[in-house]
N, CA, C and O atoms as CSV, one atom per row, in Angstrom:
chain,resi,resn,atom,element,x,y,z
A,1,UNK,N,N,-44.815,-178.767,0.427
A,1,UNK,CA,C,-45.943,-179.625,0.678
A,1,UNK,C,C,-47.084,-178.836,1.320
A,1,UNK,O,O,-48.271,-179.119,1.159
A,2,UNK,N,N,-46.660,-177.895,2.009
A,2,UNK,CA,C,-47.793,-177.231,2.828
A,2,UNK,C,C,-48.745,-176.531,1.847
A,2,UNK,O,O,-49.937,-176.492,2.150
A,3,UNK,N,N,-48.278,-175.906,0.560
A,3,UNK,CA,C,-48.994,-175.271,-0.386
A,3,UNK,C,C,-50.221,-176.190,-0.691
A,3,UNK,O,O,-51.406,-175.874,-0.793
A,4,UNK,N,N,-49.592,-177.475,-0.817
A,4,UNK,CA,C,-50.590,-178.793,-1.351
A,4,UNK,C,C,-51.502,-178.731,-0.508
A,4,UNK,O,O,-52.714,-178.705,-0.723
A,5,UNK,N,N,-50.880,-178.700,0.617
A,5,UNK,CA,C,-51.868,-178.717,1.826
A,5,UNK,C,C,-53.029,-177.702,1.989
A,5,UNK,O,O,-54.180,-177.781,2.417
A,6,UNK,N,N,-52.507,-177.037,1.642
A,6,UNK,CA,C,-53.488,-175.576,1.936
A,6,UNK,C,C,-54.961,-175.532,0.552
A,6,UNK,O,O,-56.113,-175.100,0.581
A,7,UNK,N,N,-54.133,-176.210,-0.497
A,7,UNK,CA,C,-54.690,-176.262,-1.792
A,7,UNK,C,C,-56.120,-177.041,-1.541
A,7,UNK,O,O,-57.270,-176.740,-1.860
A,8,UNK,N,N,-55.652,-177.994,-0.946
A,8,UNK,CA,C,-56.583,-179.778,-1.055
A,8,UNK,C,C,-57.296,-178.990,0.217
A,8,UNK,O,O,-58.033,-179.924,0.532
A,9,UNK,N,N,-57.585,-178.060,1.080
A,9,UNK,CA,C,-58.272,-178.076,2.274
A,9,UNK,C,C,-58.942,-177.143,1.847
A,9,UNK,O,O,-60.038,-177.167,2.407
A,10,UNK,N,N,-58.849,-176.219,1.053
A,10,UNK,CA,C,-59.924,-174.949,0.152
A,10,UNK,C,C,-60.453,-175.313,-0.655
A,10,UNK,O,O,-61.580,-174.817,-0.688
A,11,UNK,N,N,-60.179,-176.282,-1.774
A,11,UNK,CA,C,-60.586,-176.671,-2.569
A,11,UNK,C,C,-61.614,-178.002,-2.100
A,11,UNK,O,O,-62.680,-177.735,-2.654
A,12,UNK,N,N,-61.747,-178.994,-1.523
A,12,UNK,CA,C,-62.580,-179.993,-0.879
A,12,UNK,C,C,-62.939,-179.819,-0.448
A,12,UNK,O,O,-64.149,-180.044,-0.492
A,13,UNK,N,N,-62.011,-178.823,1.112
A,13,UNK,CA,C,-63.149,-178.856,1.981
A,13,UNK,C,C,-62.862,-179.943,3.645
A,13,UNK,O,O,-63.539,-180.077,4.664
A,14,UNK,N,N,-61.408,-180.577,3.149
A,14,UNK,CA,C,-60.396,-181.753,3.599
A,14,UNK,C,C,-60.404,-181.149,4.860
A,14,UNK,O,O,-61.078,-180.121,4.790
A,15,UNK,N,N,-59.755,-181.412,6.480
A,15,UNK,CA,C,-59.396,-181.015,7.599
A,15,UNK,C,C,-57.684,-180.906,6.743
A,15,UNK,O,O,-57.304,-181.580,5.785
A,16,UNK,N,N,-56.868,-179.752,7.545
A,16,UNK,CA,C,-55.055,-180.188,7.527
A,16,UNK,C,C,-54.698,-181.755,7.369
A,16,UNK,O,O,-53.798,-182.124,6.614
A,17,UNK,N,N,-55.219,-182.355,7.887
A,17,UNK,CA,C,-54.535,-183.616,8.550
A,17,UNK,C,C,-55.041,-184.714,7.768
A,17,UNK,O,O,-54.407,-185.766,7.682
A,18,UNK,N,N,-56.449,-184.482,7.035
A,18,UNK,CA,C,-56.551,-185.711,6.088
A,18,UNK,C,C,-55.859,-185.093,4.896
A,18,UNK,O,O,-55.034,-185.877,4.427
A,19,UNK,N,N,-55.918,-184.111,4.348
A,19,UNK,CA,C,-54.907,-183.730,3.259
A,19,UNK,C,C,-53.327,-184.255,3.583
A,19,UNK,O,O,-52.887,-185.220,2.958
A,20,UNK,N,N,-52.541,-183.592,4.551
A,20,UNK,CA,C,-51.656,-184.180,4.462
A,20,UNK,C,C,-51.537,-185.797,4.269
A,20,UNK,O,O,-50.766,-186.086,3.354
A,21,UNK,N,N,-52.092,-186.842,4.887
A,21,UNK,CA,C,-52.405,-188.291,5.176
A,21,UNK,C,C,-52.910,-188.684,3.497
A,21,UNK,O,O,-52.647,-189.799,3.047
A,22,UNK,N,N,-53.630,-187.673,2.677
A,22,UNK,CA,C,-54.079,-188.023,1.280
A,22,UNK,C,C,-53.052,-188.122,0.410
A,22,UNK,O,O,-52.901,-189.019,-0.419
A,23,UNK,N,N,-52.032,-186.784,0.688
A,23,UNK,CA,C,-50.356,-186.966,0.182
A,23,UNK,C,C,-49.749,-187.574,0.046
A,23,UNK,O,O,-49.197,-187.926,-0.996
A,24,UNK,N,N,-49.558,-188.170,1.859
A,24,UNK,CA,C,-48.683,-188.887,1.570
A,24,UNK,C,C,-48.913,-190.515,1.174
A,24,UNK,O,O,-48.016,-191.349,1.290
A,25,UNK,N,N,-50.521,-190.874,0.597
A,25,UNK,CA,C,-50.809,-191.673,0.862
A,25,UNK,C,C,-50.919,-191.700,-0.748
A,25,UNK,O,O,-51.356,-192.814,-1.038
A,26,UNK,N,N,-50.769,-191.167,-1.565
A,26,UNK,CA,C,-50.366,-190.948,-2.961
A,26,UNK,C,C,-49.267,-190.887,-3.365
A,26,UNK,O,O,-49.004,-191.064,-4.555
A,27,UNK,N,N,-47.897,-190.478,-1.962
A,27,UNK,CA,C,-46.359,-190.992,-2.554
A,27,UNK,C,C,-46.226,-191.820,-2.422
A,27,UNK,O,O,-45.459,-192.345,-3.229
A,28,UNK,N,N,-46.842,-192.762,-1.269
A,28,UNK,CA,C,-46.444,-194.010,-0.875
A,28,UNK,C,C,-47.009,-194.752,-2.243
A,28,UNK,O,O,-46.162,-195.538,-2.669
A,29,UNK,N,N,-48.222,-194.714,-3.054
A,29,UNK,CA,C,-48.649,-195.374,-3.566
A,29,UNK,C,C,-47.845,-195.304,-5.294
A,29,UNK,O,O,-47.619,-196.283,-6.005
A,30,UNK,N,N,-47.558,-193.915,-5.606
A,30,UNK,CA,C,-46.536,-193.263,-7.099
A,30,UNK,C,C,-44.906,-194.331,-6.382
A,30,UNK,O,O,-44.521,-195.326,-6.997
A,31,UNK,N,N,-44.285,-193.908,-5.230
A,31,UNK,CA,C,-43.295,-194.714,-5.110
A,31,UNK,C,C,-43.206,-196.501,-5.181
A,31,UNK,O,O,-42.287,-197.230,-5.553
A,32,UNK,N,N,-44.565,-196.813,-4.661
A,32,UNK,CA,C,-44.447,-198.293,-4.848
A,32,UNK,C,C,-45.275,-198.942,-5.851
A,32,UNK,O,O,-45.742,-200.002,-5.433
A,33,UNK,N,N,-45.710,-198.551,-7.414
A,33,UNK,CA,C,-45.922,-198.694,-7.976
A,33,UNK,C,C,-45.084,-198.353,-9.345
A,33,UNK,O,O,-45.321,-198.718,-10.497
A,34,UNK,N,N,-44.109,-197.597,-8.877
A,34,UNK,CA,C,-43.283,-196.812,-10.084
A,34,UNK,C,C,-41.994,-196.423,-9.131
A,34,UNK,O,O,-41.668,-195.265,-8.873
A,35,UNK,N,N,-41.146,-197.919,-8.532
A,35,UNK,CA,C,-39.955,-197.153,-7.978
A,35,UNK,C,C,-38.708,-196.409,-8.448
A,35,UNK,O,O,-37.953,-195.795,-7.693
A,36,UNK,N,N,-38.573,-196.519,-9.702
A,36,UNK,CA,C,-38.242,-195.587,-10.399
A,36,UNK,C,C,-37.929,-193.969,-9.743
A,36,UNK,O,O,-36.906,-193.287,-9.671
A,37,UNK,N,N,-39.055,-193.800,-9.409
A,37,UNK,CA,C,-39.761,-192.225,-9.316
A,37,UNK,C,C,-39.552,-192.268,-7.973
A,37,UNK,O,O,-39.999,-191.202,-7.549
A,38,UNK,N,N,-39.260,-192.701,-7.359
A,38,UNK,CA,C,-39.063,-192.583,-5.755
A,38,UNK,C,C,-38.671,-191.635,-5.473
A,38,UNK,O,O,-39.339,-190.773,-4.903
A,39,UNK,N,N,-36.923,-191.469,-5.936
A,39,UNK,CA,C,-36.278,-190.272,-5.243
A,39,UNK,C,C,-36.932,-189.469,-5.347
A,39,UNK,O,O,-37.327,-189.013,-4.275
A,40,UNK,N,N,-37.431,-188.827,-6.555
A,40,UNK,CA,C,-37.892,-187.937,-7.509
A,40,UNK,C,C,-38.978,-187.453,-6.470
A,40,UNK,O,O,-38.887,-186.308,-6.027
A,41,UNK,N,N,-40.290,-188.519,-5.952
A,41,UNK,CA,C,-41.334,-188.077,-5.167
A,41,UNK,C,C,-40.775,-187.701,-3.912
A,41,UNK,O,O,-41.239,-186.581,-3.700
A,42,UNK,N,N,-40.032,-188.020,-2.960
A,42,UNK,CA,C,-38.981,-187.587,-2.199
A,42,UNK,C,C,-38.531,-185.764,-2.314
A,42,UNK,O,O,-38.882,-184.734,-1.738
A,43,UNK,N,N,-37.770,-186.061,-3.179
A,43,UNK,CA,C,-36.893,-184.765,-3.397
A,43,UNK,C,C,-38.647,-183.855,-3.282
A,43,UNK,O,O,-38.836,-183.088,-2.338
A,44,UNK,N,N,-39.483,-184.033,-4.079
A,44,UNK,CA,C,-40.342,-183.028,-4.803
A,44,UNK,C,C,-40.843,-182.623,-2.766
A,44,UNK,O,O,-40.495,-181.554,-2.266
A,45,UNK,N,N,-41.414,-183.383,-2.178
A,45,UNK,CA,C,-42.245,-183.066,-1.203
A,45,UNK,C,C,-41.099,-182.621,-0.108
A,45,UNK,O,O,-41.478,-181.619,0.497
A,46,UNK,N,N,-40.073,-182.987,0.229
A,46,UNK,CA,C,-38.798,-182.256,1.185
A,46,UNK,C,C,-38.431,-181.081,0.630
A,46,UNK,O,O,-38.004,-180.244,1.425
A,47,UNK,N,N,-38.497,-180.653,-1.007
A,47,UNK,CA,C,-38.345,-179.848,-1.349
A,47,UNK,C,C,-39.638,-178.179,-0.911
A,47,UNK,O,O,-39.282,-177.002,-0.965
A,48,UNK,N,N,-40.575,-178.514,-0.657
A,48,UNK,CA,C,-42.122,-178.187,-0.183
A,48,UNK,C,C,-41.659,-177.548,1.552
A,48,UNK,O,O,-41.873,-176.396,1.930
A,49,UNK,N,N,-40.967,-178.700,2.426
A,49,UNK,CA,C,-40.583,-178.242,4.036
A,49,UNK,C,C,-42.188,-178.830,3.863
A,49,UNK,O,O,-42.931,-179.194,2.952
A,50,UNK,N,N,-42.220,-178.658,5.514
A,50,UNK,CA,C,-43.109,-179.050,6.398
A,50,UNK,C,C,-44.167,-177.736,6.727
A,50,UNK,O,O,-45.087,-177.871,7.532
Protein backbone atom coordinates (compact mmCIF):
# COMPACT_ATOMS: atom_id res chain seq x y z
CA UNK A 1 0.00 0.00 0.00
CA UNK A 2 2.74 2.38 0.77
CA UNK A 3 3.92 2.24 -3.00
CA UNK A 4 0.22 3.55 -3.71
CA UNK A 5 0.94 5.89 -1.31
CA UNK A 6 3.98 7.28 -2.46
CA UNK A 7 2.46 7.09 -6.13
CA UNK A 8 -0.87 9.29 -5.41
CA UNK A 9 1.45 11.98 -3.36
CA UNK A 10 3.99 12.60 -6.55
CA UNK A 11 1.71 12.31 -8.90
CA UNK A 12 -1.24 14.94 -7.38
CA UNK A 13 0.47 16.45 -5.24
CA UNK A 14 -1.92 14.62 -2.15
CA UNK A 15 -0.30 15.10 1.68
CA UNK A 16 0.63 10.99 3.02
CA UNK A 17 -2.48 11.04 4.86
CA UNK A 18 -5.12 12.13 2.34
CA UNK A 19 -3.74 9.48 -0.05
CA UNK A 20 -3.82 6.91 2.32
CA UNK A 21 -7.70 8.07 3.57
CA UNK A 22 -8.33 8.20 -0.63
CA UNK A 23 -7.42 4.29 -0.49
CA UNK A 24 -8.94 3.33 1.78
CA UNK A 25 -11.88 5.18 0.96
CA UNK A 26 -11.98 3.35 -2.50
CA UNK A 27 -11.80 -0.23 -0.67
CA UNK A 28 -14.39 0.61 1.47
CA UNK A 29 -16.37 1.75 -1.49
CA UNK A 30 -15.01 -1.60 -4.37
CA UNK A 31 -15.89 -3.82 -1.08
CA UNK A 32 -19.36 -2.48 -0.50
CA UNK A 33 -20.47 -2.22 -3.79
CA UNK A 34 -19.01 -5.53 -5.14
CA UNK A 35 -18.78 -7.85 -1.95
CA UNK A 36 -17.71 -10.40 -3.86
CA UNK A 37 -14.25 -8.76 -4.14
CA UNK A 38 -13.81 -8.10 -0.58
CA UNK A 39 -11.35 -10.62 0.41
CA UNK A 40 -9.61 -10.05 -2.73
CA UNK A 41 -9.36 -5.99 -1.83
CA UNK A 42 -8.16 -7.13 1.61
CA UNK A 43 -5.60 -9.65 0.69
CA UNK A 44 -4.32 -7.03 -2.21
CA UNK A 45 -3.64 -3.96 0.37
CA UNK A 46 -2.22 -6.34 3.62
CA UNK A 47 -0.41 -7.80 0.97
CA UNK A 48 1.34 -3.94 0.30
CA UNK A 49 2.25 -3.84 4.70
CA UNK A 50 1.89 -0.60 6.10
Amino acid sequence: MQELIDRLVKETGVTPEQAKQSIETIAAFVKEKFPMLGGAVNQIFKAGGK
